[in-house]
N, CA, C and O of each residue as an XYZ file, in Angstrom:
868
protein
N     -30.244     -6.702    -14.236
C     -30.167     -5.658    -13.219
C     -29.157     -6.009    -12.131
O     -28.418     -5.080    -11.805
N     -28.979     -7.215    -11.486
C     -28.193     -7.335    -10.461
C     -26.937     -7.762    -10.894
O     -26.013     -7.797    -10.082
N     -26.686     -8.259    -12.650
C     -24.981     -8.166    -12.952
C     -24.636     -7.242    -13.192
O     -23.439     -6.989    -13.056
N     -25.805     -6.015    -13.811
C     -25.118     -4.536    -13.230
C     -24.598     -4.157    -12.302
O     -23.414     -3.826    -12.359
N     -25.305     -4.084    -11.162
C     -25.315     -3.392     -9.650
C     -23.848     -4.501     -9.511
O     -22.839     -4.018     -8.997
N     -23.829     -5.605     -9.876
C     -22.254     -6.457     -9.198
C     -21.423     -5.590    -10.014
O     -20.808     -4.840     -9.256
N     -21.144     -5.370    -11.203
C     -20.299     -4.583    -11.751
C     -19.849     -3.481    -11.412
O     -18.646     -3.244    -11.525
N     -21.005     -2.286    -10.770
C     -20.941     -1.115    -10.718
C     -19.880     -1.124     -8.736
O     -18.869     -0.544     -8.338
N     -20.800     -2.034     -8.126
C     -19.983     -2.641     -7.035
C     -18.236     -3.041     -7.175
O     -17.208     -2.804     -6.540
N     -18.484     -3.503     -7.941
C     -16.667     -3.808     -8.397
C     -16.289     -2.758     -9.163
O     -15.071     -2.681     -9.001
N     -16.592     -2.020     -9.807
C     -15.975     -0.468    -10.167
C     -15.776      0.192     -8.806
O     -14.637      0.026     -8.371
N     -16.477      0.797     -8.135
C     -16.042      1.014     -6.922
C     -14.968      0.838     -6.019
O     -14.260      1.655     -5.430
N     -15.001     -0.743     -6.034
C     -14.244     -0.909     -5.153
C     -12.651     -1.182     -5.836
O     -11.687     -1.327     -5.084
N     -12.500     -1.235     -7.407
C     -12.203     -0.125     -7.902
C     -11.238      1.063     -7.506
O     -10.196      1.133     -6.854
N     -11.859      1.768     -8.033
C     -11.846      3.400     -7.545
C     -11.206      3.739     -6.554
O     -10.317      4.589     -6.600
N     -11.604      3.048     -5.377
C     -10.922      2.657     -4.148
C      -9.345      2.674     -3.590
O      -8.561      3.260     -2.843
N      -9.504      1.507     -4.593
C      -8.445      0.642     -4.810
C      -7.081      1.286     -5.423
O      -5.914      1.145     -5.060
N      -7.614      1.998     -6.418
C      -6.438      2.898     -7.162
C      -6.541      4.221     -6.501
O      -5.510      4.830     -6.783
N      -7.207      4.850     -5.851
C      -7.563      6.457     -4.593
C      -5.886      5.804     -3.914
O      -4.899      6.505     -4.136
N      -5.703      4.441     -3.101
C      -5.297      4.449     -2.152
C      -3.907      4.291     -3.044
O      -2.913      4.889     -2.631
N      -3.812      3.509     -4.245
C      -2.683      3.494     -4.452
C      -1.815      4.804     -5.114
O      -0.652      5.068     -4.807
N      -2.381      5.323     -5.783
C      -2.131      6.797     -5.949
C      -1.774      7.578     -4.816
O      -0.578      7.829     -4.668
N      -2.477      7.945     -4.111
C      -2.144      8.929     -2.809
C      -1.077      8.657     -2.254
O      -0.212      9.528     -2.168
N      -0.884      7.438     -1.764
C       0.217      6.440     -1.197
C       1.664      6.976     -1.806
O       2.716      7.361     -1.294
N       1.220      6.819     -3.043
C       2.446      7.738     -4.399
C       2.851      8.720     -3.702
O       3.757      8.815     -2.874
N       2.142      9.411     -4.085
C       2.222     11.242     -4.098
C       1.993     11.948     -2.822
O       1.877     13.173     -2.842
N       1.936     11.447     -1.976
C       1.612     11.767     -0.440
C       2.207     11.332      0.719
O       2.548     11.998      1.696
N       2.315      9.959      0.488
C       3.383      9.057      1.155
C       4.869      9.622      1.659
O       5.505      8.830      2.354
N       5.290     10.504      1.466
C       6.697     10.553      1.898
C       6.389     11.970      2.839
O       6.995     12.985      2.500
N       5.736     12.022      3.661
C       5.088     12.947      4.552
C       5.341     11.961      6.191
O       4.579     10.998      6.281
N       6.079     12.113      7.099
C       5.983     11.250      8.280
C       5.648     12.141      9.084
O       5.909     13.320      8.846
N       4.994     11.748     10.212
C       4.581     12.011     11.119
C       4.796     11.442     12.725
O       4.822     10.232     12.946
N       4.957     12.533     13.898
C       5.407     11.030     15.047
C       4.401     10.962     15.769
O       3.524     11.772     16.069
N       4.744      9.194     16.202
C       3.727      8.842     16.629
C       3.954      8.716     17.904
O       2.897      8.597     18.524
N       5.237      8.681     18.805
C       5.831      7.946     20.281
C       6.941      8.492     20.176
O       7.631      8.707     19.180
N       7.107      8.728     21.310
C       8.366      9.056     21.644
C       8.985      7.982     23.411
O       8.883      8.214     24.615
N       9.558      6.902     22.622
C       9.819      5.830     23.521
C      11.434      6.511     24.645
O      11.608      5.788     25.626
N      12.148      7.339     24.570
C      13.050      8.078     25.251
C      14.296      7.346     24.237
O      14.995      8.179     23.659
N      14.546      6.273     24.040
C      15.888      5.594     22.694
C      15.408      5.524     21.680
O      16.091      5.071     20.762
N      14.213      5.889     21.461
C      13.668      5.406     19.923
C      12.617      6.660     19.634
O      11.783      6.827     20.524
N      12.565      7.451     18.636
C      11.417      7.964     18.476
C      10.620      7.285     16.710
O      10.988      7.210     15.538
N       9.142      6.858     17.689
C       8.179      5.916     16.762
C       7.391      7.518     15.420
O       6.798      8.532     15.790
N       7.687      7.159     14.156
C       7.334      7.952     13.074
C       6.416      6.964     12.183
O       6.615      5.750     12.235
N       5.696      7.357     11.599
C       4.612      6.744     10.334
C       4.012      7.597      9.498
O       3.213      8.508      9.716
N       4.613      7.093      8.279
C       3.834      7.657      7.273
C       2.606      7.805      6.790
O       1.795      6.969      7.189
N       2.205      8.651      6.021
C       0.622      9.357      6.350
C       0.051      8.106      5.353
O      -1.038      7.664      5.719
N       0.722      7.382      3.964
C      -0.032      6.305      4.164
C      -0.354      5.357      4.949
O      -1.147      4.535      4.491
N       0.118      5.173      6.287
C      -0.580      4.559      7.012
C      -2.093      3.897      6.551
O      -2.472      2.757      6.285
N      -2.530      4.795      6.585
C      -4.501      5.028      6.877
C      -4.799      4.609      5.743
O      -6.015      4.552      5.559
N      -3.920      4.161      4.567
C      -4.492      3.887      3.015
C      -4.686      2.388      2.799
O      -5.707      1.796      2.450
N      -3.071      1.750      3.180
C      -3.025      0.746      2.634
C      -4.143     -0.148      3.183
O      -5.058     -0.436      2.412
N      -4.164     -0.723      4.730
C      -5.072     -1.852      4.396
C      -6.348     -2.287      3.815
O      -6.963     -3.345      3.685
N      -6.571     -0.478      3.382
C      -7.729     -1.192      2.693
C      -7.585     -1.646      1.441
O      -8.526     -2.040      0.751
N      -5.979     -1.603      0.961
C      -5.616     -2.109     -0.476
C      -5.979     -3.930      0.046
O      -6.520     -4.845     -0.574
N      -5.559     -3.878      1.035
C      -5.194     -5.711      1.674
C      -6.982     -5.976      1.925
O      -7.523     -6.944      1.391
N      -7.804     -4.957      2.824
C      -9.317     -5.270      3.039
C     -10.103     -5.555      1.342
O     -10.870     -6.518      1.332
N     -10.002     -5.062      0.463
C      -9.952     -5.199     -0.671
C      -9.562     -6.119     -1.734
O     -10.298     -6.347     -2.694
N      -8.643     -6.545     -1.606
C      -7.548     -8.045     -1.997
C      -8.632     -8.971     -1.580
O      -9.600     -9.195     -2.307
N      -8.454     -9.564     -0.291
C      -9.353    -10.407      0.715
C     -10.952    -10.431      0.322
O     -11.631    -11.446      0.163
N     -11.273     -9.421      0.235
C     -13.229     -8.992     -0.705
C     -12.986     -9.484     -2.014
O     -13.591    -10.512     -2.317
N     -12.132     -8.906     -2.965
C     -12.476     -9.414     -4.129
C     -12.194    -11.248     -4.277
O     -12.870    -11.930     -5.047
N     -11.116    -11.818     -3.416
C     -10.698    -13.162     -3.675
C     -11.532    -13.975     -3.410
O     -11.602    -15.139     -3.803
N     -12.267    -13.369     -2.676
C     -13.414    -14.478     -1.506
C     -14.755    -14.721     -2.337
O     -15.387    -15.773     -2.434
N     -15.033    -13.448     -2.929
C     -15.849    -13.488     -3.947
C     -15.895    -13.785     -5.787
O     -16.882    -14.226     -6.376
N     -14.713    -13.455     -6.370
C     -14.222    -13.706     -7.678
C     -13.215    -14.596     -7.681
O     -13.467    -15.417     -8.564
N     -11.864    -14.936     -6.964
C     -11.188    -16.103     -7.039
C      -9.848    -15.340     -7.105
O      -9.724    -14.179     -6.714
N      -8.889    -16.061     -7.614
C      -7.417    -15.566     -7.496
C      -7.206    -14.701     -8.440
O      -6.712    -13.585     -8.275
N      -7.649    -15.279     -9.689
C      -7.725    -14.604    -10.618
C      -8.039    -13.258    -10.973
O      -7.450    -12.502    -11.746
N      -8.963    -13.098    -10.352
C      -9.464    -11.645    -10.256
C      -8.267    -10.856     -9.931
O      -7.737     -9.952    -10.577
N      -7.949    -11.370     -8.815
C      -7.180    -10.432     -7.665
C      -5.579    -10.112     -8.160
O      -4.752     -9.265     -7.820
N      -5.575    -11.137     -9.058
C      -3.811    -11.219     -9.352
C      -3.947    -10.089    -10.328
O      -3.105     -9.215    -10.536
N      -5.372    -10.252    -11.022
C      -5.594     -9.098    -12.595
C      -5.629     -7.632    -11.263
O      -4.869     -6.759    -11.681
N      -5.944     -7.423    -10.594
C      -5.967     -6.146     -9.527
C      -4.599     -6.105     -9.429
O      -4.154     -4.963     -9.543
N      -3.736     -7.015     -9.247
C      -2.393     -6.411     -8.382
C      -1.880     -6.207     -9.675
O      -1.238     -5.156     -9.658
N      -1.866     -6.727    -10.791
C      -1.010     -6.190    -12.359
C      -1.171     -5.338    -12.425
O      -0.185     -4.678    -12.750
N      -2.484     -4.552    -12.199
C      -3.178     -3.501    -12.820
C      -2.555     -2.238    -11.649
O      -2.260     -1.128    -12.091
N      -2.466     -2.424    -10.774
C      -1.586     -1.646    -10.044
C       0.181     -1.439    -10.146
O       0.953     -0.567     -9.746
N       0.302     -2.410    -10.714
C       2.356     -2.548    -11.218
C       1.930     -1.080    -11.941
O       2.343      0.038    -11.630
N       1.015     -1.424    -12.959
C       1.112     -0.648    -14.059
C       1.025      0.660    -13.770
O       1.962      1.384    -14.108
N      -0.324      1.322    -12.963
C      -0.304      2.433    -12.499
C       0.583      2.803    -11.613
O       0.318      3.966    -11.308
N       1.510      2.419    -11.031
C       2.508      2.685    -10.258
C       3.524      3.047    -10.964
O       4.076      4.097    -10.635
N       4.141      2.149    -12.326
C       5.184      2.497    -13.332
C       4.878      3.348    -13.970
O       5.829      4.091    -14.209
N       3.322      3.857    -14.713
C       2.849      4.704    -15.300
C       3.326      6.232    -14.522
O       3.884      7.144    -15.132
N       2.982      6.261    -13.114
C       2.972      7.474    -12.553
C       4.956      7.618    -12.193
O       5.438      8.733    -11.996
N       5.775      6.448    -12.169
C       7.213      6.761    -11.819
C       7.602      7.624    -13.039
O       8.081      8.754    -12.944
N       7.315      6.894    -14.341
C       7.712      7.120    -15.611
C       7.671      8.655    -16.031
O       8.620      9.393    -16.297
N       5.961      8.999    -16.014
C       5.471     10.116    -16.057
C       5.766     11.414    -14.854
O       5.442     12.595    -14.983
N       6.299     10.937    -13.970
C       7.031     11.830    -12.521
C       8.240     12.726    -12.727
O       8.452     13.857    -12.290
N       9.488     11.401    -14.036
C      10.416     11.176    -14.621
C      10.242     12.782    -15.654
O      10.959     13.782    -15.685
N       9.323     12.531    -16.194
C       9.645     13.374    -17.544
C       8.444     14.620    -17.195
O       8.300     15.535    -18.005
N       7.769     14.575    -16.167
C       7.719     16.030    -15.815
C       8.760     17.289    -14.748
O       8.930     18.498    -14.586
N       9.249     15.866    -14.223
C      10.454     16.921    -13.348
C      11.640     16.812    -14.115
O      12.671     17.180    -13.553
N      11.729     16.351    -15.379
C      12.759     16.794    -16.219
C      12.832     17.839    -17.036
O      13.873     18.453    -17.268
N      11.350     18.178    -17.674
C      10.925     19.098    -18.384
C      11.123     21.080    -18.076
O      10.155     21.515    -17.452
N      12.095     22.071    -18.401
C      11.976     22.962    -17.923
C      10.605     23.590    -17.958
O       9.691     23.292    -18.726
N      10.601     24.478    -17.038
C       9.601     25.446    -16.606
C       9.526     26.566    -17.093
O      10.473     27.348    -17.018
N       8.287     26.897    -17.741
C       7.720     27.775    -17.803
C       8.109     28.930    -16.798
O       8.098     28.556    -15.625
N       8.540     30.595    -17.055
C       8.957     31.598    -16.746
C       8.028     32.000    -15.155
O       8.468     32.415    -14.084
N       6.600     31.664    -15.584
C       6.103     31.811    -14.195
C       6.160     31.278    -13.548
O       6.182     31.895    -12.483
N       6.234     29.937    -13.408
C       6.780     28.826    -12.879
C       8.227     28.298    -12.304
O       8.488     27.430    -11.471
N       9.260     29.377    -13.268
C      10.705     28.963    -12.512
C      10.922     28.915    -10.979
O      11.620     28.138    -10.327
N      10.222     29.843    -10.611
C      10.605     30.242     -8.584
C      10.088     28.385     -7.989
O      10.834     27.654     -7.338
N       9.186     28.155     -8.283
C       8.576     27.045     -8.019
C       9.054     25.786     -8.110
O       8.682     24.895     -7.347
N      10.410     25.518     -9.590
C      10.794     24.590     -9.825
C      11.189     23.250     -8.783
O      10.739     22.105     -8.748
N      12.472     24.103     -7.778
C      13.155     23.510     -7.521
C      11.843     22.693     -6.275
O      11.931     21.504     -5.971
N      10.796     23.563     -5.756
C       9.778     22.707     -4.309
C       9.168     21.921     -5.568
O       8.655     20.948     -5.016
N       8.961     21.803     -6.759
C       8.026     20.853     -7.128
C       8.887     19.532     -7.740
O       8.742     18.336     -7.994
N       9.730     20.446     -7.783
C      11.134     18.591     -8.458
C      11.413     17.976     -6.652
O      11.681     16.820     -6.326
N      11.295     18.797     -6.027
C      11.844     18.037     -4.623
C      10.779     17.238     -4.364
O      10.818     16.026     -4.152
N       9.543     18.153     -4.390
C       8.839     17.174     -4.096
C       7.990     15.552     -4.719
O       7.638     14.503     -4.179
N       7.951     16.069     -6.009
C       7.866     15.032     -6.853
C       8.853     14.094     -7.496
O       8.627     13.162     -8.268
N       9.945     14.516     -7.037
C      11.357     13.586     -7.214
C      10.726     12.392     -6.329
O      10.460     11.219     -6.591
N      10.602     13.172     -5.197
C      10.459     11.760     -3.796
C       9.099     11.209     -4.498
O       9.092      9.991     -4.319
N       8.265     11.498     -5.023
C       7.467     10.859     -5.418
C       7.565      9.413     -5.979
O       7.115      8.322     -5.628
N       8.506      9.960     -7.214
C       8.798      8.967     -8.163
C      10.100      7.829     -7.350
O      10.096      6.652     -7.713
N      10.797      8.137     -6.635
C      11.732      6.705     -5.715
C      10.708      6.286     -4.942
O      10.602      5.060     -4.938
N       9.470      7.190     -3.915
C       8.119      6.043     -3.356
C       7.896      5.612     -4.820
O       8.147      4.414     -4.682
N       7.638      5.739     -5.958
C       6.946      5.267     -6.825
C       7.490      3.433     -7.129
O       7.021      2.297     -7.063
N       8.663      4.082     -7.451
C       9.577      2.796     -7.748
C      10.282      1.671     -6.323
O      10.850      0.587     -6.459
N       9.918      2.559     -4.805
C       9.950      1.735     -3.902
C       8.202      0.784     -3.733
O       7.779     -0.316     -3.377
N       7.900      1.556     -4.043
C       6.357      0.673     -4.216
C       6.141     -0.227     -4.860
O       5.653     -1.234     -4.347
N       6.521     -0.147     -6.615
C       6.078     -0.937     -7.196
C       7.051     -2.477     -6.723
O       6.484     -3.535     -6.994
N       8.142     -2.550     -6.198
C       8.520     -3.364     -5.383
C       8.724     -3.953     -4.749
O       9.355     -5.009     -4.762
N       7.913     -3.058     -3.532
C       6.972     -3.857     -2.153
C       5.757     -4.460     -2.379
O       5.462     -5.510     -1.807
N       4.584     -3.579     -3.611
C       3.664     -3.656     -3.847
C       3.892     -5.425     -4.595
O       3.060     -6.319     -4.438
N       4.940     -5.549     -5.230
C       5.133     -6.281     -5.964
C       5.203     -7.926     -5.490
O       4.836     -9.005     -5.956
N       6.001     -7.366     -4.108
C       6.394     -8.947     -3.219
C       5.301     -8.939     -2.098
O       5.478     -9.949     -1.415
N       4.202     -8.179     -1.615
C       3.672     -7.869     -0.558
C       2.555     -8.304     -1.107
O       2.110     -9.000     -0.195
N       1.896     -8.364     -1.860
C       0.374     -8.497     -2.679
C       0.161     -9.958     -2.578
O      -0.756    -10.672     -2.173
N       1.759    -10.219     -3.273
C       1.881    -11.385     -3.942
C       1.655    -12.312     -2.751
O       0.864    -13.255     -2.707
N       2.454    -11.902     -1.825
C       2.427    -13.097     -0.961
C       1.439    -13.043     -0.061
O       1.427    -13.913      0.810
N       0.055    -11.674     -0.077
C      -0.734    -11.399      0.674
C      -1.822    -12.574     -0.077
O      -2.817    -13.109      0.411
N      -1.243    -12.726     -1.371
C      -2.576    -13.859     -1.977
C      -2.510    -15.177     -2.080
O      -3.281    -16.072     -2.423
N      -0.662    -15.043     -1.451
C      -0.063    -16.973     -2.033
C      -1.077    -16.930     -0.350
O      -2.185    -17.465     -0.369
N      -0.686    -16.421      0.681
C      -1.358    -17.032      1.645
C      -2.490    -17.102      2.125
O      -2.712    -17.886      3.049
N      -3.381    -16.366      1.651
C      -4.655    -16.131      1.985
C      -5.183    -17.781      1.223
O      -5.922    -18.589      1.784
N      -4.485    -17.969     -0.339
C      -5.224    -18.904     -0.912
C      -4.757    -20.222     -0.359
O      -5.539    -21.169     -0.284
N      -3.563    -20.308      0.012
C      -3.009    -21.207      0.812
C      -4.320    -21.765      1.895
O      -5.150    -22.659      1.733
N      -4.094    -20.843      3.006
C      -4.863    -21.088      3.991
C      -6.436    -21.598      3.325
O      -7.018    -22.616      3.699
N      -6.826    -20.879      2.526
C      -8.189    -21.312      1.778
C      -8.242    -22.695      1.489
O      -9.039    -23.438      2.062
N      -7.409    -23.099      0.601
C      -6.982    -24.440      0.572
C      -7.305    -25.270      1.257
O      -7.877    -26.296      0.889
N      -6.827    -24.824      3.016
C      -6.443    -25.880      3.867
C      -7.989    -26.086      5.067
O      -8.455    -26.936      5.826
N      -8.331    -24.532      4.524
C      -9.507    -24.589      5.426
C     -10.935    -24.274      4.782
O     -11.968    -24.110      5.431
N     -10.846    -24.234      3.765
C     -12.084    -23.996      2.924
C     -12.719    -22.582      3.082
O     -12.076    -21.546      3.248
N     -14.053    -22.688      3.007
C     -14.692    -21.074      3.428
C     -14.788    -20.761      4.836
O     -15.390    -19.790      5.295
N     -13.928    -21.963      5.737
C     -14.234    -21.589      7.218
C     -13.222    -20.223      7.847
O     -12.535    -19.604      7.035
N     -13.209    -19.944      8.900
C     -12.491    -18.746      9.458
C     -12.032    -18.177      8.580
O     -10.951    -18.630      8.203
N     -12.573    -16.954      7.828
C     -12.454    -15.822      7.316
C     -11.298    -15.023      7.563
O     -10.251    -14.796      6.957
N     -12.054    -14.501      9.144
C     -11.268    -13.690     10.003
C     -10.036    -14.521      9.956
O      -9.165    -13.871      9.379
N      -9.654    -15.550     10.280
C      -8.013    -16.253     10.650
C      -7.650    -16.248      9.062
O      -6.445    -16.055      8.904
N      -8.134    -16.356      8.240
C      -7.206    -16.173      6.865
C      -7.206    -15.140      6.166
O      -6.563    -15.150      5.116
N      -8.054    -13.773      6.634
C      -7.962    -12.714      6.405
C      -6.728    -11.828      7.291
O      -5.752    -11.237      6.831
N      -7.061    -11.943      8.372
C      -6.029    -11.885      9.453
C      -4.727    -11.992      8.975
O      -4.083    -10.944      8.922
N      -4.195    -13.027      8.615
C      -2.689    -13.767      9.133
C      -2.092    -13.598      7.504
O      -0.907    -13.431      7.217
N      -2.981    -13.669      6.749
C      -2.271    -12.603      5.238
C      -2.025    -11.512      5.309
O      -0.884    -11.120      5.062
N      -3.118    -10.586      5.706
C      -2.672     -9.342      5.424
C      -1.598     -8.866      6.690
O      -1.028     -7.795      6.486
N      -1.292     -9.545      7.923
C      -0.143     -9.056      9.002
C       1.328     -9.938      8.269
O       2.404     -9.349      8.169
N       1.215    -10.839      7.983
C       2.199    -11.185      6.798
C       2.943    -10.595      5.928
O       4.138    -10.301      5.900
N       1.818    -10.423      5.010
C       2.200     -9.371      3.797
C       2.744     -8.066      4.119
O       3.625     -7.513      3.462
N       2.048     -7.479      5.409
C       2.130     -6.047      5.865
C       3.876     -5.728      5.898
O       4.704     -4.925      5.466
N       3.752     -7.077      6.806
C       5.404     -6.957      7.262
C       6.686     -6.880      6.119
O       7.759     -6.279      6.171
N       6.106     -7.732      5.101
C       7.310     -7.428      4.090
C       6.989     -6.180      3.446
O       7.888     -5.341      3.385
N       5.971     -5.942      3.004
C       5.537     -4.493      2.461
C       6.912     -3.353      3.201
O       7.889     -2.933      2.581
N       6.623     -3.127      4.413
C       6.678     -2.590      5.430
C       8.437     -2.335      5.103
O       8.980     -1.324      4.658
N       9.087     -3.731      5.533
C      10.401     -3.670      5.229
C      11.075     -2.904      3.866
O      11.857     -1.965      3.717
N      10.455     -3.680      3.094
C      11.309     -3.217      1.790
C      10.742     -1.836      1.419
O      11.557     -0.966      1.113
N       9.348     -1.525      1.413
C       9.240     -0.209      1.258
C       9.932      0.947      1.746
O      10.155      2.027      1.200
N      10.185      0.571      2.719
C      10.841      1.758      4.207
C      12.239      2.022      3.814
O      12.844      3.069      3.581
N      12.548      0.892      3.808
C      14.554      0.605      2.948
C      14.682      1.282      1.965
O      15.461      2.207      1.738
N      13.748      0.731      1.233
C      14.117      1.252     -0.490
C      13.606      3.102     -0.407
O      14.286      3.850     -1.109
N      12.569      3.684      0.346
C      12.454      4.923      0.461
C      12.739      5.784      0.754
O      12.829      6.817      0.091
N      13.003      5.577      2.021
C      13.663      6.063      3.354
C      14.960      5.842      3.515
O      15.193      6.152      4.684
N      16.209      5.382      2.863
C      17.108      4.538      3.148
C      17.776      5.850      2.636
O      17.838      5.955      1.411
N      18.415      7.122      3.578
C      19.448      7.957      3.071
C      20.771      7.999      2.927
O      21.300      8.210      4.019
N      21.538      7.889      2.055
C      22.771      7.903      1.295
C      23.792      8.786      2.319
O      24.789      8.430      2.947
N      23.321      9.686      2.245
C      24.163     11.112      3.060
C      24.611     10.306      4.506
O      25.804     10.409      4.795
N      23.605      9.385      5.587
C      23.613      9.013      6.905
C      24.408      7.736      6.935
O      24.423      6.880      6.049
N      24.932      7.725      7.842
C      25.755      6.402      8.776
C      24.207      5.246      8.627
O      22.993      5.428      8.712
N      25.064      4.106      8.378
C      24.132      2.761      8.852
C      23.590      2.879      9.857
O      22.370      2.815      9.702
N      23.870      3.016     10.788
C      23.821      3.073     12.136
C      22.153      4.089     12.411
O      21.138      3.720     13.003
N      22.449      5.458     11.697
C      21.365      6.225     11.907
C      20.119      6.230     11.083
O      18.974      6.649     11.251
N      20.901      5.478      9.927
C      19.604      4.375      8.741
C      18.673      3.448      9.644
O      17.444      3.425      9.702
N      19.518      2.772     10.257
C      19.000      1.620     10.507
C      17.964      2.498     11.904
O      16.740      2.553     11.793
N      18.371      2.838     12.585
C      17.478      3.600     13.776
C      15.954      4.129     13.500
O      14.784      3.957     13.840
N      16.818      4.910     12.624
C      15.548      5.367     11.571
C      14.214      4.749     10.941
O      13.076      5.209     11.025
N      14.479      4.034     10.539
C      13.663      2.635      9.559
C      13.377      1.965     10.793
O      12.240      2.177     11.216
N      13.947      1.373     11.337
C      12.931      1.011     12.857
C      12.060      1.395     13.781
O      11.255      0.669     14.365
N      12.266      2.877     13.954
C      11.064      3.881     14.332
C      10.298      4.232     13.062
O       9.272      4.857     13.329
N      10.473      4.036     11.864
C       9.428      3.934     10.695
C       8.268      2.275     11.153
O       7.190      2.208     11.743
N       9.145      1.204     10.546
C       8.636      0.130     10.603
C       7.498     -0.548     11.485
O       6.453     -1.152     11.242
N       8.142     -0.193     12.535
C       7.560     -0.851     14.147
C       5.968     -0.350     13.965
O       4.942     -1.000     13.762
N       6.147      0.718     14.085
C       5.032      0.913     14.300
C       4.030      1.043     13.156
O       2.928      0.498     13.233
N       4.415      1.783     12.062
C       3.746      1.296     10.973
C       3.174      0.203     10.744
O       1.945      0.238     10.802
N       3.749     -0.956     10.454
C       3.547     -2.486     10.583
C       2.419     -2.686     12.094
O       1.406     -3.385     12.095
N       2.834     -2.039     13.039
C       1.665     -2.429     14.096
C       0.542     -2.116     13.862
O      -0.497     -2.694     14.180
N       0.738     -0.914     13.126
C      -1.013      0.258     13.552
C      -1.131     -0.581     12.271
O      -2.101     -1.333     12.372
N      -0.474     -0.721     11.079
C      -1.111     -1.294      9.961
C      -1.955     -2.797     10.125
O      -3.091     -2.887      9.659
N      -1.225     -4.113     10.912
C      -1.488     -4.950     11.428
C      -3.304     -4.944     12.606
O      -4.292     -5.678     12.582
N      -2.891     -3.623     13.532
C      -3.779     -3.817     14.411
C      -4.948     -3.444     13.073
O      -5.833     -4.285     12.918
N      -4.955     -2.482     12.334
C      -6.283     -2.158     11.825
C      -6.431     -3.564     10.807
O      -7.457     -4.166     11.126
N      -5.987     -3.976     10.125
C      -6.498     -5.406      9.618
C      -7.269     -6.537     10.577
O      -8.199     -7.278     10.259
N      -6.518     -6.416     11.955
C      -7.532     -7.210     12.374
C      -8.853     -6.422     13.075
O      -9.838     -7.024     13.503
N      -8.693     -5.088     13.102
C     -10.106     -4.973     13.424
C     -10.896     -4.656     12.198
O     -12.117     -4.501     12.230
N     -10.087     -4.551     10.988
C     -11.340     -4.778      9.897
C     -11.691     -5.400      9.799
O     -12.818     -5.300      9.313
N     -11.102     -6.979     10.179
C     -11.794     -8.110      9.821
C     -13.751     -8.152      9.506
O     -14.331     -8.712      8.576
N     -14.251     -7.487     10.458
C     -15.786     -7.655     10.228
C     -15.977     -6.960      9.155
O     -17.033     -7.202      8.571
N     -15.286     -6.158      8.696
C     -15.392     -4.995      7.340
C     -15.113     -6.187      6.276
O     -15.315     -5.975      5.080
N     -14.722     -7.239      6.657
C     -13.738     -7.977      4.888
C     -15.287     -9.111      4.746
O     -15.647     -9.491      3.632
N     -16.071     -9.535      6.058
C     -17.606    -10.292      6.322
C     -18.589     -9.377      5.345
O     -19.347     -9.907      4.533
N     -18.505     -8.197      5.488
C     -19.663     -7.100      5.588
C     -19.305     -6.586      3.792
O     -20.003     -5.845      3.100
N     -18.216     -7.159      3.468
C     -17.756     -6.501      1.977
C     -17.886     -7.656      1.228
O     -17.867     -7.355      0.035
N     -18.041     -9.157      1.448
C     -18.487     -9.740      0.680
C     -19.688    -10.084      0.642
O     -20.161    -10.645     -0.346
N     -20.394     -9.799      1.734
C     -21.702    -10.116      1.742
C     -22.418     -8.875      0.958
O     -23.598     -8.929      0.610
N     -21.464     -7.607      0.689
C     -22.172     -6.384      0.002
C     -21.673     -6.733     -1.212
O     -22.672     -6.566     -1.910
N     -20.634     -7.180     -2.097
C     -19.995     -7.342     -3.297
C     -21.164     -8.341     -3.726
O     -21.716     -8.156     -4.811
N     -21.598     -9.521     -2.801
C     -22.382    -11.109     -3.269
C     -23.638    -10.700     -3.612
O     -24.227    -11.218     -4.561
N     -24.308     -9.480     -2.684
C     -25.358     -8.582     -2.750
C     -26.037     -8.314     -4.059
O     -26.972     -7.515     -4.117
C-alpha cells in the first residue's frame, strides 16, 4: 500500500513536471511588463510562474530518490521538448484544410515561435538542469543532509541564471534589430525574470521541506 501511494506521489509530481514544461513551449513567447525603470523597460515572460517549480521539483525528487532519478527526469524532458519541436515542424508545414486556410498564416505564426522556444529550450533546459544538479549534488557532498534551504537555494538561483541567458538569446534574439536594441531588449527580459524567478525559489524553499517530507510520506 505505501509503495503505491510513493508511486502514485511520483506520477504526480510527474504530471507536474511535464504541465510546466509543455506550457512553457506553447505559451512562453507571450511577454508581459513588469517596470518601467524611465532607460529600461522591465518585460517577463508568462513562463515566469512555471519554471521553478521545474527546479522545486528537481530538488524534491533528488533529496528523496538520488541523482539518478533526477538526471532520468531531465532526459525525459530533452525528449518531450524535441518531440513537440519536431512535431510543431511538420504541422506548420502541412497545408490546410479549405476551412482552415483564413487561419493558416495566425497558427504558423504562432506555432512557428513555438517550435524556436522549443529548440531554445531544449538548450537552456539542457545546460540549466544540468548544472541545477551538478550543484545541488555538489553542495550535498560537502554538506550532507544539512541546510536544505542553502543547497536548494544557491542551485536553483544558479541554474536560473544560465537558463535565463541562453533561453532569452536564443528566443528573443531578433535578426531584423540592431545589437544595440537586442541587447536592451534581453536585459529588460533577463533582469527581472531571473529575479522574480530567483526571489520565488527562495521563498519556496519551505515548499522543497514540505515536498519531501510529502514524497517520504
Amino acid at each position: 500500500m505505501l509503495k503505491r501511494l510513493g508511486v502514485a506521489k511520483m506520477d504526480l509530481l510527474l504530471a507536474i513536471y511535464i504541465f510546466c514544461i509543455l506550457s512553457s513551449e506553447t505559451m512562453g513567447s507571450k511577454t508581459f511588463p513588469v517596470a518601467d525603470l524611465g532607460f529600461m523597460q522591465l518585460n517577463a515572460s508568462v513562463a515566469i510562474f512555471l519554471f521553478p517549480l521545474v527546479y522545486l521539483i528537481n530538488d524534491i525528487v533528488y533529496e528523496v530518490h538520488g541523482r539518478e532519478r533526477v538526471r532520468s527526469m531531465v532526459r525525459s524532458s530533452w525528449v518531450i521538448v524535441f518531440l513537440l519541436f519536431l512535431f510543431t515542424l511538420l504541422a506548420t508545414a502541412l497545408p490546410p484544410s479549405t476551412r482552415f486556410a483564413g487561419s493558416e498564416s495566425a497558427y504558423d505564426l504562432i506555432f512557428g515561435k513555438s517550435a524556436r522556444f522549443a529548440a531554445a529550450s531544449l538548450i537552456a533546459l539542457a545546460v540549466a538542469d544540468l548544472l541545477d544538479i551538478f550543484v545541488f549534488s555538489k553542495l550535498r557532498e560537502r554538506l550532507g543532509k544539512k541546510a536544505l534551504w542553502f543547497r536548494s537555494g544557491t542551485s536553483n538561483v544558479l541554474s536560473q541564471f544560465v537558463d535565463t541567458i541562453v533561453f532569452m538569446t536564443l528566443a528573443f534574439w531578433a535578426l531584423d534589430r540592431s545589437v544595440v536594441d537586442n541587447v536592451t531588449f534581453l536585459t529588460g527580459l533577463i533582469l527581472p525574470y531571473w529575479g522574480v524567478k530567483s526571489a520565488m525559489s527562495l521563498i519556496q524553499t519551505p515548499l522543497v521541506y514540505a515536498g519531501v517530507r510529502w514524497l517520504k510520506g
